[in-house]
DRENNU-945632 format. One record per residue: y, z, x of N, C-alpha, C in turn. Coordinates in steps of 0.2 Angstrom, whole numbers, padded with zeros to 4 digits, always signed. Each point is the difference from the previous one (the first is absolute). Last residue first. Layout:
% residues N
YZXYZXYZX
...
% end
This chain:
% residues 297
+0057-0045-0019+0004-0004-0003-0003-0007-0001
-0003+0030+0006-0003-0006-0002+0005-0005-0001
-0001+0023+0007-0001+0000-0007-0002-0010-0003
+0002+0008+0021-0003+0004-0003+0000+0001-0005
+0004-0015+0021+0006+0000-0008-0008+0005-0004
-0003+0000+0024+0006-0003-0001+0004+0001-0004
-0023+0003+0001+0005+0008+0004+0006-0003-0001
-0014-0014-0009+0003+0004-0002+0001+0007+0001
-0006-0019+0015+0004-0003-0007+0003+0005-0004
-0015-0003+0021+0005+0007-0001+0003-0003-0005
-0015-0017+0006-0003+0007-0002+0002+0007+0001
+0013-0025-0008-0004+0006+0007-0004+0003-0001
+0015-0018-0013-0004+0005-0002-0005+0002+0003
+0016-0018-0002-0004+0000+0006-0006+0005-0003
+0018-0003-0017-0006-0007+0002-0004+0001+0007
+0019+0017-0003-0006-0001-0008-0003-0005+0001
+0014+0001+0020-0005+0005-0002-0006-0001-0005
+0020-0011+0009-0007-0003-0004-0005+0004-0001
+0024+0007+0008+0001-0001-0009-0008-0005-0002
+0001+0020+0018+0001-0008+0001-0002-0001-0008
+0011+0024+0009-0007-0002-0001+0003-0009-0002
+0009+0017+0019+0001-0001-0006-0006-0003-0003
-0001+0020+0018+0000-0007-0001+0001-0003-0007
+0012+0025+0006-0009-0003-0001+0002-0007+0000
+0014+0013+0014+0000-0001-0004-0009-0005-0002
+0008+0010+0022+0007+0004-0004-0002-0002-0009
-0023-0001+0016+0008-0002+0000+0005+0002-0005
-0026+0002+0012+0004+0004-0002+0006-0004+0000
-0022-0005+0009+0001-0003-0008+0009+0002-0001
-0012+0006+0023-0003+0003-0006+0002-0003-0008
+0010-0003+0022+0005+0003-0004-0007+0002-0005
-0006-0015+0013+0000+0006+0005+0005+0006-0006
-0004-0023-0008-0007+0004+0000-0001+0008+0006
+0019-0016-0006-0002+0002-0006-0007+0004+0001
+0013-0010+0019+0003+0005-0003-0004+0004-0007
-0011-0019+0006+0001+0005+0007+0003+0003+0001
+0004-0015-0015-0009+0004-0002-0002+0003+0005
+0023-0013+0002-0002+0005-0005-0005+0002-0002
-0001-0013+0019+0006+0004+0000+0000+0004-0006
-0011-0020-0004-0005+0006+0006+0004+0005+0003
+0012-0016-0012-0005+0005-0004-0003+0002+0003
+0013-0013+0011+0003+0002-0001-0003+0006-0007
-0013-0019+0012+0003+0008+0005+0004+0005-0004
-0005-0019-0012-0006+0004+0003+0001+0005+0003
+0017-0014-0005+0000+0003-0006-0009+0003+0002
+0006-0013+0017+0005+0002-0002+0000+0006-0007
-0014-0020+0003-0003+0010+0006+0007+0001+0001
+0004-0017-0017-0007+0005-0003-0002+0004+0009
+0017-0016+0002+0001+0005-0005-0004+0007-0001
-0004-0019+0015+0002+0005+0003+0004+0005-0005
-0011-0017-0010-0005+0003+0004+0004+0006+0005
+0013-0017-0012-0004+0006-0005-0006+0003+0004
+0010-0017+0011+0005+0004-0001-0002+0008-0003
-0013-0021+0002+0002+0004+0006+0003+0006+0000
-0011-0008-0023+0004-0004+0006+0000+0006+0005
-0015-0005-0021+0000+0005+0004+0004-0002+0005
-0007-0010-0025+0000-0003+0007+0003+0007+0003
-0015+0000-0022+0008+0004+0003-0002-0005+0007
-0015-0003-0027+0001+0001+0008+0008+0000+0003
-0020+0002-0020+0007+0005+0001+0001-0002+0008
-0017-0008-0021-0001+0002+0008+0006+0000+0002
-0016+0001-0024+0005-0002+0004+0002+0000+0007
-0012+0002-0027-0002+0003+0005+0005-0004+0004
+0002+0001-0024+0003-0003+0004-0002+0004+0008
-0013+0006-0018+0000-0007-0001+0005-0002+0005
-0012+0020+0008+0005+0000-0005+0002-0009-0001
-0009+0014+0023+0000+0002-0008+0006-0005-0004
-0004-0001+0023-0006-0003+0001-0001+0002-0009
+0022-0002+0022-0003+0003-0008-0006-0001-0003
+0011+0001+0027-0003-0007-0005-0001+0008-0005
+0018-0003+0020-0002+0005-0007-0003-0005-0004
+0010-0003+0026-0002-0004-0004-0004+0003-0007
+0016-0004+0023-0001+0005-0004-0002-0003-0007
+0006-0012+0025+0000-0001-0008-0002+0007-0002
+0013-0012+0022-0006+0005-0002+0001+0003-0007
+0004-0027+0019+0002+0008-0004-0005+0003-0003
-0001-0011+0024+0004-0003-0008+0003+0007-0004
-0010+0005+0023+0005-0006+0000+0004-0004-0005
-0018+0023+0008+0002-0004-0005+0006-0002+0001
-0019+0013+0012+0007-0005+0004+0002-0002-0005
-0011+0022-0006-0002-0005+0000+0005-0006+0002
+0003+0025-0004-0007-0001+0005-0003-0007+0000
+0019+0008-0009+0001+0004+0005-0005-0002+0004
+0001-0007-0022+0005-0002+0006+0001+0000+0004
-0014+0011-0017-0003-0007+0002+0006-0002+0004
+0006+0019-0006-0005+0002+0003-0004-0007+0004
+0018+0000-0018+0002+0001+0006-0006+0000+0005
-0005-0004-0021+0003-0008+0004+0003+0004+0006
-0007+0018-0014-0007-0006+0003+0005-0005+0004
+0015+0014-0012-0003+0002+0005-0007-0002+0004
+0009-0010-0019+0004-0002+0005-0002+0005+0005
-0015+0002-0017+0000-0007+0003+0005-0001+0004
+0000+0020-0013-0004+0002+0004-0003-0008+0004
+0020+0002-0018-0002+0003+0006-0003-0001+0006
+0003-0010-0022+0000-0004+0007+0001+0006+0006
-0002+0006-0023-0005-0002+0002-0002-0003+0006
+0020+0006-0007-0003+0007-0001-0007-0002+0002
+0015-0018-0008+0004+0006+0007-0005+0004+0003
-0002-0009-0022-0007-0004+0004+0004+0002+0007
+0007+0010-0022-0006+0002+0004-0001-0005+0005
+0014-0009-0015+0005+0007+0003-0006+0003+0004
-0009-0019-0012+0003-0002+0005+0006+0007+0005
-0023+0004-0016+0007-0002-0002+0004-0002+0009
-0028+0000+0002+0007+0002-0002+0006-0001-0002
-0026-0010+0002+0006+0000+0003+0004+0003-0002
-0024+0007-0004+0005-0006-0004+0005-0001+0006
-0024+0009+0010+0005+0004-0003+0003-0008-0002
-0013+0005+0019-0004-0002-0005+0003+0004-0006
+0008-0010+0026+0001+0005-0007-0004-0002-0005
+0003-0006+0027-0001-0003-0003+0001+0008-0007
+0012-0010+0022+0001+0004-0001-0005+0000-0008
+0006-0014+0023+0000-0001-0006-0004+0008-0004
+0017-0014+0022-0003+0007-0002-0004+0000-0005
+0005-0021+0018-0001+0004-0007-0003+0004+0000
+0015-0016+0017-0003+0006+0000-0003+0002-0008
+0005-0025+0017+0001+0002-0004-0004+0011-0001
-0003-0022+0017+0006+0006+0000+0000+0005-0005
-0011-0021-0002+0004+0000+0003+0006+0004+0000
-0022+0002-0003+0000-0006+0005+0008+0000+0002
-0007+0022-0013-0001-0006-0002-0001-0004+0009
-0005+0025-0011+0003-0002+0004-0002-0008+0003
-0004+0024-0018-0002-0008+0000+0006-0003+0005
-0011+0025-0012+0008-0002+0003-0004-0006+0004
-0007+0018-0021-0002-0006+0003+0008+0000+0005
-0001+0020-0011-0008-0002-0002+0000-0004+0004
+0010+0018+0012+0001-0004-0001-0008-0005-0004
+0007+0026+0009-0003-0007-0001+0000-0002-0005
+0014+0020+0017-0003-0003-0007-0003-0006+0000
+0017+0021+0014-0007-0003+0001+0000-0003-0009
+0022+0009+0019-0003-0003-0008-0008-0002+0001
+0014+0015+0016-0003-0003+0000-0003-0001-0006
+0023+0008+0014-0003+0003-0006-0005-0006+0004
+0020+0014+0013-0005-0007+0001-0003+0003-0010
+0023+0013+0011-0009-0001+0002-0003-0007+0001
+0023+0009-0012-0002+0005+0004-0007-0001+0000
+0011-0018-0008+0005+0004+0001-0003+0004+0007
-0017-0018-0001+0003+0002-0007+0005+0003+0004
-0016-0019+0005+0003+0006+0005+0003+0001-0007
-0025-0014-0001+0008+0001+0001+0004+0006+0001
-0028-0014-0006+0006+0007+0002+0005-0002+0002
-0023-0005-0013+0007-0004+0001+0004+0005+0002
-0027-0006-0006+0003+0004+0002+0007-0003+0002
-0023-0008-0019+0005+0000+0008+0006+0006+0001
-0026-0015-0014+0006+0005+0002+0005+0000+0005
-0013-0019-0018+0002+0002+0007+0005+0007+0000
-0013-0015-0016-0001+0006-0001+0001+0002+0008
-0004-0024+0000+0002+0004-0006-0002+0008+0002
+0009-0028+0011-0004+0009+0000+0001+0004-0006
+0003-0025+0010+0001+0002-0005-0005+0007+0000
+0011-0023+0016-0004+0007+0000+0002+0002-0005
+0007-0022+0005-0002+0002+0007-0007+0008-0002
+0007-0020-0016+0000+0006-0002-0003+0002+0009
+0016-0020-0012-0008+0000+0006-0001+0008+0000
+0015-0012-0019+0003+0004+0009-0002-0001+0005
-0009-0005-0022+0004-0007+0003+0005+0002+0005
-0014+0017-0012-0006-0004+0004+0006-0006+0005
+0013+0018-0013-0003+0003+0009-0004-0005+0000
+0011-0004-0019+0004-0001+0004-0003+0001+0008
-0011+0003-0021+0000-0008+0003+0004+0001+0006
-0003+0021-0010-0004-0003+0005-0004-0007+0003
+0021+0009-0016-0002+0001+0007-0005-0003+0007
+0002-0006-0024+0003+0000+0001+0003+0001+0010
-0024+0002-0017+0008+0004+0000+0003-0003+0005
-0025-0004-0004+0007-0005-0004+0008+0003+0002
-0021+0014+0006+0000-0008+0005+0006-0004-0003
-0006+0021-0012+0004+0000+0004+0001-0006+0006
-0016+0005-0021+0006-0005+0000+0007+0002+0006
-0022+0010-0001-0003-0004+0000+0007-0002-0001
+0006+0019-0004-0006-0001+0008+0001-0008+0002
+0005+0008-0022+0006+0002+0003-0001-0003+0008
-0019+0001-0015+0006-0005-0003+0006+0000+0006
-0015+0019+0000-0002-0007+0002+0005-0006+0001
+0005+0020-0010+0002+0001+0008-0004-0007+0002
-0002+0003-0023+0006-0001+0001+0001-0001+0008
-0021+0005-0009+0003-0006-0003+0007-0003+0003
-0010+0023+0002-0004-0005+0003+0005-0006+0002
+0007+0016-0018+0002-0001+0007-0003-0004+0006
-0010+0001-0021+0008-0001-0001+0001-0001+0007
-0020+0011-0001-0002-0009+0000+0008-0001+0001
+0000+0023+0012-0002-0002-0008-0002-0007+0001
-0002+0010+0023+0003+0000-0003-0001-0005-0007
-0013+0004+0019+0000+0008-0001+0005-0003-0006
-0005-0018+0010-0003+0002-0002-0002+0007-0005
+0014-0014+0018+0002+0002-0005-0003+0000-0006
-0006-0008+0023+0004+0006+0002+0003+0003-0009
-0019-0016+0003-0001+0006+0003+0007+0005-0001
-0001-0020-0009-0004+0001-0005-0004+0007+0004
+0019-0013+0008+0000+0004-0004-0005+0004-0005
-0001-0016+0019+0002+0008+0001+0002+0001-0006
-0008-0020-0003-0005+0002+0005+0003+0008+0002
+0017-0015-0008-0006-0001-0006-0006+0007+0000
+0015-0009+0017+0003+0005-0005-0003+0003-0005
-0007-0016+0014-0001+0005+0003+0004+0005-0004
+0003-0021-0007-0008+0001-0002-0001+0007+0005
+0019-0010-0001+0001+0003-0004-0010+0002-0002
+0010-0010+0021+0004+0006-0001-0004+0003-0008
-0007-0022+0005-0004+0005+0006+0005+0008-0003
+0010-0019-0009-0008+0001-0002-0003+0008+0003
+0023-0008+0008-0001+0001-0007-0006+0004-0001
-0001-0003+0025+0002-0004-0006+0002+0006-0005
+0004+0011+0020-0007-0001-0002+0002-0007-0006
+0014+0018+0011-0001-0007+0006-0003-0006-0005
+0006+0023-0007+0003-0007-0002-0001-0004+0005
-0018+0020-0006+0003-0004+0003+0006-0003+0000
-0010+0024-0007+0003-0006-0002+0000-0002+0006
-0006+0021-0005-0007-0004+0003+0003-0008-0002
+0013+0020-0006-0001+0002+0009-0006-0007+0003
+0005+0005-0023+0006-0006+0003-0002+0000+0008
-0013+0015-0016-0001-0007+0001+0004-0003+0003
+0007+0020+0000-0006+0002+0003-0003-0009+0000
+0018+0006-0011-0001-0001+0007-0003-0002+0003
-0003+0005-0024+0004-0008+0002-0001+0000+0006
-0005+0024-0006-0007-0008-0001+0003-0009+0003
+0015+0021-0003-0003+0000+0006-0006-0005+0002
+0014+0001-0021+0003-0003+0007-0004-0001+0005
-0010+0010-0020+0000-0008+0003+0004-0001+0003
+0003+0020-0004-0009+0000+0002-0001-0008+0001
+0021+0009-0008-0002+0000+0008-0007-0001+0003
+0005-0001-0023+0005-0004+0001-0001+0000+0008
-0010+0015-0014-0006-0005+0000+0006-0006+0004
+0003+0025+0007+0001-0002-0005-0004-0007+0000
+0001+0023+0013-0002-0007+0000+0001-0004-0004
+0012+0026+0003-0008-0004-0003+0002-0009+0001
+0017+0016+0007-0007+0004+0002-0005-0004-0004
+0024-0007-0003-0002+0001+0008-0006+0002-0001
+0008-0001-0023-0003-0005+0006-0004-0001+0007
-0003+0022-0013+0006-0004+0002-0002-0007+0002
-0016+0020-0003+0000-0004-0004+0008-0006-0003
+0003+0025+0016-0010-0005-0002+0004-0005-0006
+0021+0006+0015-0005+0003-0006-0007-0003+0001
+0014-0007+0020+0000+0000-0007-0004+0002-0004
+0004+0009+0027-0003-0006-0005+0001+0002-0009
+0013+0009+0026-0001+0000-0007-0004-0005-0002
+0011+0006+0020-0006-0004+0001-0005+0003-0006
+0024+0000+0009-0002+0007-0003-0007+0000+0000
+0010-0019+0009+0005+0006+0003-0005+0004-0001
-0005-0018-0012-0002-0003+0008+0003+0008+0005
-0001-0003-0027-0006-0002+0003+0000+0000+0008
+0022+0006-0011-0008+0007-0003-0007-0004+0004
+0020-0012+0006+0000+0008+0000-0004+0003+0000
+0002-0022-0008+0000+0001+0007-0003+0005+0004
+0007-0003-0025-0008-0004+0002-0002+0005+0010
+0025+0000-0006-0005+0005-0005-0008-0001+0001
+0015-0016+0007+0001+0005+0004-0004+0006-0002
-0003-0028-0005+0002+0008-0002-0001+0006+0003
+0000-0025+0007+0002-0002-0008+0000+0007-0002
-0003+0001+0022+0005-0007+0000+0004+0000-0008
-0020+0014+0010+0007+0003+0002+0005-0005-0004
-0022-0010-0001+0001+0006-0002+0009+0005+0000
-0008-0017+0015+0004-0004-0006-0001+0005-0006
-0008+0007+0021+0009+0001+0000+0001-0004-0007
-0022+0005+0003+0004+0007+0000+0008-0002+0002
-0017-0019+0000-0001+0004-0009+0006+0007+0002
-0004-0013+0020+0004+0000-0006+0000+0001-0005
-0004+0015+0019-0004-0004-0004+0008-0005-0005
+0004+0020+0022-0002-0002-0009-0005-0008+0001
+0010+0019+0020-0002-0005-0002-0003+0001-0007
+0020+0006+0022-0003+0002-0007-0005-0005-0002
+0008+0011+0024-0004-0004-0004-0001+0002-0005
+0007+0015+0015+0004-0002-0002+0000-0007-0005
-0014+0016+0012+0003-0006+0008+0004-0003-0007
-0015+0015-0008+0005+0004+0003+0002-0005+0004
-0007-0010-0024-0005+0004+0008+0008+0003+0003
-0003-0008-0029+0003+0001+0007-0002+0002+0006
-0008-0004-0023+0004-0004+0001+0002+0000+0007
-0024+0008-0008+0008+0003+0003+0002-0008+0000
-0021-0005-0012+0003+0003+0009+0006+0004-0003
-0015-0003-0024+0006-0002+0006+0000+0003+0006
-0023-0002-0018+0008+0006+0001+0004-0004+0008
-0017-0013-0020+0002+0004+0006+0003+0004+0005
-0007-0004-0028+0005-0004+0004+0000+0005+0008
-0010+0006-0021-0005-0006+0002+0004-0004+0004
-0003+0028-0002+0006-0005-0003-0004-0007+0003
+0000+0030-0004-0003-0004+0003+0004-0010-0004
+0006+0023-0005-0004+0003+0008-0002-0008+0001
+0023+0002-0013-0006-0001-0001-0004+0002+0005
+0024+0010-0006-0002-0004+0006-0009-0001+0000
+0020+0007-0019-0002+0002+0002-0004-0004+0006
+0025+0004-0006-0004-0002+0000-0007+0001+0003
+0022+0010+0001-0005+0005-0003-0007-0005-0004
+0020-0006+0016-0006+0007+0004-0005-0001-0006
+0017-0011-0009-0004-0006+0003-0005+0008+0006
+0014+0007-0015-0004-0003-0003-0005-0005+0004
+0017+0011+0009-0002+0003-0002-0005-0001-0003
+0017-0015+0005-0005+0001+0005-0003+0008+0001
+0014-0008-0017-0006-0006-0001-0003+0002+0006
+0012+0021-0011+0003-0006+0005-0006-0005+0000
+0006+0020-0017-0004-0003+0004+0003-0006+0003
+0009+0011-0021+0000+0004+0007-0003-0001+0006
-0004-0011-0023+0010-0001+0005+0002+0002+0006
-0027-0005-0006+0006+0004-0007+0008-0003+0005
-0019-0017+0003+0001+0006+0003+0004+0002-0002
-0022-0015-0009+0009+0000+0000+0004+0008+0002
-0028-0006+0003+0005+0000-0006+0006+0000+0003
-0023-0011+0010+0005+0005+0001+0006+0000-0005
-0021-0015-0003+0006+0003+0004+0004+0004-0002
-0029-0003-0001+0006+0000-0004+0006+0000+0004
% end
């Protein structure tokens, strides 16, 4: 259940002590942010976390709070259960491969990797799978010459901050690097596309890929970000060209947050003022949703 609504007398971080701290949890428990050489390190899920809510941030990565039992956050949901299926199949794509050859191997893994899941859904992530050779993009990587096409690449990215160094770590679903220079990040989603005000929010964690893919690859053309949608009759693929420029932007604004989470996490969470709450809030609906708005909206 969540936490009732705090009389007048109580401070929110009062209520936030007096939450209760499960013994046991199906999410990993996080490194220290910080080592004593002054090194701050997050994940990207933990800065683009920080990014869209300070609150989220706090209780899940500072206070190392998990959301109520039976929260989003805390139960599997059938929507991530075929994300993780999709992958799991996409990790076995070719696009070197013909048409043919591509969709008959599509064919062939799904009847393994997405098995555990409903016929509906079956149906659907197939579909999704199998008609991915047509998309637009991946016209574009075969008539590039596809030098190299890696999937499910991790990586480590470091830079100097204010007071230190930090080191981002995350993996990338696909990153594809052409004949002719060219960089793609592709970033895959087993979800609708988004109201166009969200899709800021989703380009996060790809512009911080295109940095990591640029640091590490001689690319000479350009460097694409690329959000394929796999839900929904208008399924889609969101693509952001990534210029020189905006790459010095984004480890720019890297450092510059690594600087705040490295105040935020030695300060212990503690600030002059509670974190405001994000007007997507009601639509994101965290697994702190209603420590949030306790009475509901």
């Amino acid at each position: 259940d969540a936490p009732p609504a705090p009389p007048p007398q109580q401070s929110a971080w009062d209520v936030l002590r007096a939450l209760p701290v499960p013994q046991s949890s199906s999410q990993p428990a996080e490194e220290p942010l910080r080592d004593g050489g002054g090194i701050v390190r997050f994940s990207v899920g933990q800065i683009t976390t920080f990014r869209k809510c300070r609150r989220e941030y706090l209780l899940r990565y500072v206070h190392r709070l998990q959301p109520p039992p039976g929260t989003a956050s805390t139960r599997r949901s059938p929507a991530s259960e075929a994300g993780t299926a999709v992958h799991a199949l996409l990790e076995t794509a070719d696009f070197n491969a013909t048409e043919k050859e591509f969709r008959l191997a599509a064919e062939r893994g799904a009847a393994t990797h997405l098995a555990s899941l409903d016929k509906t859904t079956q149906k659907e992530a197939k579909s999704a799978v199998v008609n991915l050779y047509g998309r637009d993009i991946f016209a574009k990587l075969r008539s590039e010459g596809l030098r190299s096409f890696g999937k499910e690449i991790p990586f480590t990215l470091g830079g100097a901050r204010k007071g230190g160094e930090y080191l981002l770590t995350g993996k990338m679903d696909a990153l594809a690097y052409t004949r002719a220079g060219n960089i793609y990040v592709i970033d895959y989603k087993f979800a609708e596309k988004p109201p166009l005000e969200e899709l800021a929010e989703a380009m996060m964690q790809p512009r911080l890929y295109a940095l990591a893919a640029a640091r590490s690859l001689p690319a000479t053309g350009e460097i694409t970000c690329a959000l394929i949608y796999l839900r929904g009759k208008d399924a889609a693929t969101e693509e952001r060209l990534v210029t020189r420029d905006e790459l010095e932007s984004i480890e720019a604004e890297l450092a510059a947050d690594s600087e705040k989470i490295a105040a935020f996490e030695g300060n212990g969470g503690l600030m002059p003022e509670w974190p405001t709450v994000s007007e997507l809030c009601p639509g994101r609906r965290c697994g702190f949703y209603r420590f949030c708005f306790p009475a509901g909206r």
